[in-house]
C-alpha positions as CSV (number, residue, x, y, z in Angstrom):
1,X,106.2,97.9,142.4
2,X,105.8,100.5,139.7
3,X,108.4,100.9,136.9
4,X,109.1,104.3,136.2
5,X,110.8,102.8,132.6
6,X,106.8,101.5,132.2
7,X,105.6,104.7,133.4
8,X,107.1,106.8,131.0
9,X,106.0,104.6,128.2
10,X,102.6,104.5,128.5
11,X,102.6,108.2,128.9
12,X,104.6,108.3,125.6
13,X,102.5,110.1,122.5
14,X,101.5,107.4,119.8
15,X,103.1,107.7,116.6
16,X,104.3,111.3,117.1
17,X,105.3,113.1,114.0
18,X,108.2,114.5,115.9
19,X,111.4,115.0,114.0
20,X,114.6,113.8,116.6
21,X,117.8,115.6,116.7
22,X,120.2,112.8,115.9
23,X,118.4,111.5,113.1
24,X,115.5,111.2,111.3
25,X,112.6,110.3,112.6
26,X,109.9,108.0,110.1
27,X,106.8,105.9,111.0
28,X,107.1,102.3,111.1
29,X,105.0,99.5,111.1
30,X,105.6,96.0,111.8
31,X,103.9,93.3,110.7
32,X,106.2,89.9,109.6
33,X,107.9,89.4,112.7
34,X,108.9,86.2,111.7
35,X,111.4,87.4,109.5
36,X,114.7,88.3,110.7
37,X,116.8,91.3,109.5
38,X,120.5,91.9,110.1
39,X,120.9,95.1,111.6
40,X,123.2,97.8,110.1
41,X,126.4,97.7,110.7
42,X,129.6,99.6,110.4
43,X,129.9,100.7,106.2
44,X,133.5,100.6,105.0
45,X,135.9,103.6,105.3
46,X,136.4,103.0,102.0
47,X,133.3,103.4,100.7
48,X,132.3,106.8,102.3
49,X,132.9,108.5,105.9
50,X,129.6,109.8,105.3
51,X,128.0,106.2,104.2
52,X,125.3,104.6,106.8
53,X,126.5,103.7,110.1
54,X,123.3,102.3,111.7
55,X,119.6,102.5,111.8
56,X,117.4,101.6,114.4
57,X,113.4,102.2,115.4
58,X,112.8,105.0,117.6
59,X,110.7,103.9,120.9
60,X,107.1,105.5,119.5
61,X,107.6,103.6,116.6
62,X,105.7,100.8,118.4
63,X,102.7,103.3,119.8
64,X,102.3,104.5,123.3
65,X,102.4,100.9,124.5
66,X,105.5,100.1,122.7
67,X,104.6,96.7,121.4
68,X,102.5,97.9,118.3
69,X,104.0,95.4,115.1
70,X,102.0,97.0,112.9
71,X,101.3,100.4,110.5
72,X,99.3,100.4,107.5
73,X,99.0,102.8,104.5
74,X,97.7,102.8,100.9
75,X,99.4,102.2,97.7
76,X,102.2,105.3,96.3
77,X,101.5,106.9,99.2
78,X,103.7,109.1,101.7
79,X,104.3,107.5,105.0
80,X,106.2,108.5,107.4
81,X,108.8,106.2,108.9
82,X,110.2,106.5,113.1
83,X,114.1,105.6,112.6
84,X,117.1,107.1,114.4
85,X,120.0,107.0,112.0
86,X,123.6,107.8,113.2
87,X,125.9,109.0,110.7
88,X,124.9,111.6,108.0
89,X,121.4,110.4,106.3
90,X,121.9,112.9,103.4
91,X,123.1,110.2,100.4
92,X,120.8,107.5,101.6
93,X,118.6,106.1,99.3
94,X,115.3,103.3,100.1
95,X,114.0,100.4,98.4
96,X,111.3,98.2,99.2
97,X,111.3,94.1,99.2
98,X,108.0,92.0,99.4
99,X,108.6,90.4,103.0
100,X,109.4,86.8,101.4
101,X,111.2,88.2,98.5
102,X,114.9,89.7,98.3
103,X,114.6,91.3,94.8
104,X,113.7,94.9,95.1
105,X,110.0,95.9,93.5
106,X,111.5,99.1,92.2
107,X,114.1,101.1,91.6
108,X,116.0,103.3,94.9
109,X,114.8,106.3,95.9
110,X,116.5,108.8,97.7
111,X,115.2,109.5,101.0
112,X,114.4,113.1,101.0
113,X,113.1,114.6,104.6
114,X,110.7,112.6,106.9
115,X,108.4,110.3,104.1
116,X,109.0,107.5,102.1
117,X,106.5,106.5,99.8
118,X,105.1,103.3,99.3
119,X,105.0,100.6,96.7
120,X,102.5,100.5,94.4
121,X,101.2,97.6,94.7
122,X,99.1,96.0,98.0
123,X,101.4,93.5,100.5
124,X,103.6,93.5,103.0
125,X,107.1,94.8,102.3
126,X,110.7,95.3,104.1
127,X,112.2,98.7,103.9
128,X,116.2,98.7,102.6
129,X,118.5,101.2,103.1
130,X,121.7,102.0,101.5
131,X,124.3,104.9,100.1
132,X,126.1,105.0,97.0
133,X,128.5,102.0,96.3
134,X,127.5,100.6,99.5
135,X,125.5,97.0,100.0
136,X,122.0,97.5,100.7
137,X,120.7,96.7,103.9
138,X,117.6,95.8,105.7
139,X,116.2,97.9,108.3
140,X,115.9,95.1,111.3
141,X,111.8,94.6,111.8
142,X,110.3,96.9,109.7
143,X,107.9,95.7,107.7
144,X,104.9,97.8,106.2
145,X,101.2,96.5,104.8
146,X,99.8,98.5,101.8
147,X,96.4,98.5,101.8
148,X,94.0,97.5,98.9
149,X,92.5,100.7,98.6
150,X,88.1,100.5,99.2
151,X,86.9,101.7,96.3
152,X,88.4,98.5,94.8
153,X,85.6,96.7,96.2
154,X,83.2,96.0,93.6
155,X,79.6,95.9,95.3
156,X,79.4,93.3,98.3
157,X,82.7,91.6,97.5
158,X,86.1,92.0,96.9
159,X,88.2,89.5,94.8
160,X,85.9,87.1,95.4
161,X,85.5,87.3,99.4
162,X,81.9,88.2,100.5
163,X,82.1,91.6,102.4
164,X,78.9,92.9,102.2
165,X,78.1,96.7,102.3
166,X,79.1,99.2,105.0
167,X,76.2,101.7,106.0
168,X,78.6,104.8,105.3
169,X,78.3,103.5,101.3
170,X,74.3,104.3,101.3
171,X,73.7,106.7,104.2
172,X,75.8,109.7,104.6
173,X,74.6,109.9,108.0
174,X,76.3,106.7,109.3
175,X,78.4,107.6,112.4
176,X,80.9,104.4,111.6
177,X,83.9,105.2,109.1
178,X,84.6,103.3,105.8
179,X,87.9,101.8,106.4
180,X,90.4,103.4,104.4
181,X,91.6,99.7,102.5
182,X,91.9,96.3,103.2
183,X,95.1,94.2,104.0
184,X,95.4,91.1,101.8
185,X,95.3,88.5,104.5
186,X,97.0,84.4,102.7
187,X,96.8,81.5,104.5
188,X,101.1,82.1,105.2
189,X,99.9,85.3,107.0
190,X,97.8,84.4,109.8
191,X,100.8,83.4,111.9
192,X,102.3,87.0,112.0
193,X,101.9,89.4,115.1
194,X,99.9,92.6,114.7
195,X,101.6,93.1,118.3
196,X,103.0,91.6,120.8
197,X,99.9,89.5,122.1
198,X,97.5,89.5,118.8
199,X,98.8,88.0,115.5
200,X,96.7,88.3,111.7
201,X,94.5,85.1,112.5
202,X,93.2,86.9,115.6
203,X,92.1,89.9,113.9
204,X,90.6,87.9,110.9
205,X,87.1,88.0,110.5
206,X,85.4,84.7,111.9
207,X,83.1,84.1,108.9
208,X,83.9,80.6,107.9
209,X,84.4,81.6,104.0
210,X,87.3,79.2,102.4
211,X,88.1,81.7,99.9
212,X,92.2,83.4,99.7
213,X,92.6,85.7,100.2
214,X,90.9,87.4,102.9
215,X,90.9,90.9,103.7
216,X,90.6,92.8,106.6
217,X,90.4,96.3,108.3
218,X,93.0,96.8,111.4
219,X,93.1,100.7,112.9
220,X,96.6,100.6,115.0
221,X,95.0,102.6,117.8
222,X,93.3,99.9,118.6
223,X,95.9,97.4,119.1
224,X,97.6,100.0,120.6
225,X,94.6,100.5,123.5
226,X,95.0,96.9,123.9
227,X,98.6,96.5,124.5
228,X,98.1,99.6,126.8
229,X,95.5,97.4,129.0
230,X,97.8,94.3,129.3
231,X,100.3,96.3,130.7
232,X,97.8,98.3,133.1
233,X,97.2,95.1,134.2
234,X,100.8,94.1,134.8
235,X,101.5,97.8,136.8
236,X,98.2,97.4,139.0
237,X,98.7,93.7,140.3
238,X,102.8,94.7,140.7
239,X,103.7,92.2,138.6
240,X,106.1,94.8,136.3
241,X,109.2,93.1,135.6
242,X,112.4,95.3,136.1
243,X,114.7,94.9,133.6
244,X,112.9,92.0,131.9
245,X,109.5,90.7,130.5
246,X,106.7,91.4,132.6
247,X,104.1,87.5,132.9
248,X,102.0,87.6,130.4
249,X,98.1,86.9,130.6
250,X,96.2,84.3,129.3
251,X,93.5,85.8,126.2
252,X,91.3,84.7,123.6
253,X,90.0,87.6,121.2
254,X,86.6,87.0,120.1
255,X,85.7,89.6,118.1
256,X,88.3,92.1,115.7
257,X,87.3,92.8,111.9
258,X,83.9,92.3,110.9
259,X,82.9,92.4,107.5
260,X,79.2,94.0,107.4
261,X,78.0,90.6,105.8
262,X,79.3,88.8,109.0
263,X,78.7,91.6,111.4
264,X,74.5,91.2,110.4
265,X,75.0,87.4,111.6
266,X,75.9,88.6,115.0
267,X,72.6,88.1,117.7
268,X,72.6,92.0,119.1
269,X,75.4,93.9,116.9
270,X,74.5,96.8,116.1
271,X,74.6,98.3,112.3
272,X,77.2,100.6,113.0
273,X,79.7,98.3,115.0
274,X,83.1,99.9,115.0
275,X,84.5,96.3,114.7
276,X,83.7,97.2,110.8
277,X,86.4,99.3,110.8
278,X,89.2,97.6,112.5
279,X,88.5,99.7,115.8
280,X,87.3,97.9,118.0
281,X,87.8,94.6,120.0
282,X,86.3,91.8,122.2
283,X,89.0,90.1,124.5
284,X,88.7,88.1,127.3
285,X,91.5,88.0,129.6
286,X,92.3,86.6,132.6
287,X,93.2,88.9,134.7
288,X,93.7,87.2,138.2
289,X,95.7,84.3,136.5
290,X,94.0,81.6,137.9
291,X,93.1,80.1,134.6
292,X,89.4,80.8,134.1
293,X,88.2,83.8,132.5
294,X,85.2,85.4,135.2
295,X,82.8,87.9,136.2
296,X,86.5,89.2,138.7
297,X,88.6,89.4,135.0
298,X,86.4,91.3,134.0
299,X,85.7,93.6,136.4
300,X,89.6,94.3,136.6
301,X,89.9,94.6,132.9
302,X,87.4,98.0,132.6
303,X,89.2,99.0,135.4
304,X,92.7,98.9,133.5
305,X,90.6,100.2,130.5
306,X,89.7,103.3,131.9
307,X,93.1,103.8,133.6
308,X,94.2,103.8,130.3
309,X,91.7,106.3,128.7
310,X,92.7,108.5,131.8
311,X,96.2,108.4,130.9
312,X,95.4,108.4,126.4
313,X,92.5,110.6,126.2
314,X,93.1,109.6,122.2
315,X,92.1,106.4,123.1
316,X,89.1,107.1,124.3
317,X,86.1,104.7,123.4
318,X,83.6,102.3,124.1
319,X,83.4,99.9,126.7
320,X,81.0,96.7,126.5
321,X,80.6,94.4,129.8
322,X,79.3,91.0,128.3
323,X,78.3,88.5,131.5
324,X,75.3,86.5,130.5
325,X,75.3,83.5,130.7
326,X,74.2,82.9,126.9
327,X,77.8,83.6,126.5
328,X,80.8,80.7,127.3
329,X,82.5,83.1,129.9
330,X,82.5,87.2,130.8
331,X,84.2,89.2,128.0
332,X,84.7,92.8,127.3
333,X,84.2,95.5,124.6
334,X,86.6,97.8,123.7
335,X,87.4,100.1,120.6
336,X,88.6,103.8,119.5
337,X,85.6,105.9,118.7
338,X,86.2,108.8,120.4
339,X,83.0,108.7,122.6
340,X,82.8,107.9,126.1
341,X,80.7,105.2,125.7
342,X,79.1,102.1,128.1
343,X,76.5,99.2,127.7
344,X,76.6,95.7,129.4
345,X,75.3,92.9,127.3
């Protein structure tokens, strides 16, 4: 049985740039879901009747598929941030807290329009609202990575991690994009959800170095995509929960960031493999739930895929079919390009 809840979700617009009557509407990432925030609550009459009353994420703060954890953007940059706040936003002011820090890293800005702007250095941070004379308070979940920018990469590494070079820094003709930056990935982070179903350690490229950190290229839309197919999944076996969590599925990502030095150690990549720029990934899932991932998963996964590029033509990509038997069981390609674009390996 369908959902309409789960219809109208994954028909949402991603990260819409929409501005929403009751409040104010600014983009949001979340990374550090294992920190818990204490929502906003009820400010003092004293203080103010126009001092916060609460602040909560809007529903596209999460993507189209609603479980996005994660939005990245470079250093002292504007970013927009999805929140609804109730009450009059006009004498709130932001801070920004490195996510296992409570001192601020600068001093309170006031939060003029739709943007915030970031902190200048690279890491993950929790935004802080508050009003004049009032106790500052942390927005519950949000959390935002700022990126070490790429042209901080000095030749085929970066801090000491081996990266190698991407094709768009020698040929102009490269159809791949340079990632905009790099999130500074420490040995703490790998346990924190990009999503619901993928955390940092997932995502990480699997190149054996030893060096911290580690840094990595993640575009959003592709997580996004992915949650999208899980839940595909869910609606086309009628397995939707109403009212609760839909069963989840069994998955092991193979494949997300690939540095170029790793990616040329891949038998059959090619040189311009979107997994170089965070946008694409290999999954296998099993679909059918019987506990083996098989030629049947896969076939029912492109089948949620392209549901879902149907339904997100912004989604649209490649799709690889992988079901030789060089490889441990059938997976599947899938990334953001923009191309309608198939292969089987």
């Amino acid at each position: 049985m369908r959902s309409a809840a789960r219809q109208a979700l994954l028909r949402a617009r991603p990260l819409s740039r929409s501005a929403a009557a009751t409040g104010i509407l600014l983009a949001l990432a979340l990374i550090g879901a294992n920190v818990e925030v204490a929502p906003i609550k009820q400010a003092s009459a004293r203080l103010s009747t126009r001092a916060l009353a609460s602040a909560a994420p809007t529903l596209n703060a999460f993507g189209a598929s609603g479980e996005v954890r994660v939005r990245f953007a470079r250093p002292s940059a504007a970013l927009e941030m999805p929140l609804q706040v109730s009450g009059d936003p006009s004498q709130l002011r932001y801070e920004w807290l490195a996510l296992d820090d409570s001192v601020p890293v600068a001093p309170a800005r006031a939060l003029e329009g739709s943007d915030v702007v970031t902190p200048e250095q690279p890491g993950l941070y929790r935004l802080a609202l508050s009003t004049a004379g009032a106790t500052r308070r942390l927005v519950q979940g949000v959390t935002v990575g700022v990126l070490v920018p790429f042209e901080e990469k000095q030749g085929r590494s970066l801090n000491g991690y081996r990266m190698g070079m991407w094709r768009g820094e020698r040929h102009a003709s490269a159809k791949a994009p340079l990632p905009a930056g790099f999130l500074e990935v420490h040995e703490r982070d790998l346990d924190r959800p990009l999503t619901r179903h993928i955390r940092v350690s997932d995502f990480l490229t699997h190149d054996n170095q030893s060096v911290w950190p580690r840094y990595l290229a993640v575009d959003a839309r592709a997580l996004d995509k992915l949650e999208l197919v899980l839940a595909q999944l869910e609606i086309d076996q009628g397995t939707v929960a109403v009212g609760g969590e839909a069963p989840r599925f069994a998955m092991e990502v193979r494949s997300g960031f690939r540095t170029p030095f790793h990616n040329a150690q891949v038998p059959g990549s090619a040189r311009d493999s979107r997994h170089q720029s965070g946008e694409a990934l290999d999954v296998a899932i099993d679909a059918d739930r019987d506990g083996r991932f098989t030629r049947k998963d896969l076939v029912m996964v492109v089948r949620a895929i392209e549901e879902v590029e149907a339904a997100h033509p912004e989604l649209v990509g490649g799709i690889g079919m992988y079901l030789s038997r060089k490889f441990s069981s059938p997976y599947v390609h899938m990334d953001v390009r923009g191309d309608h674009v198939r292969w089987r390996g």
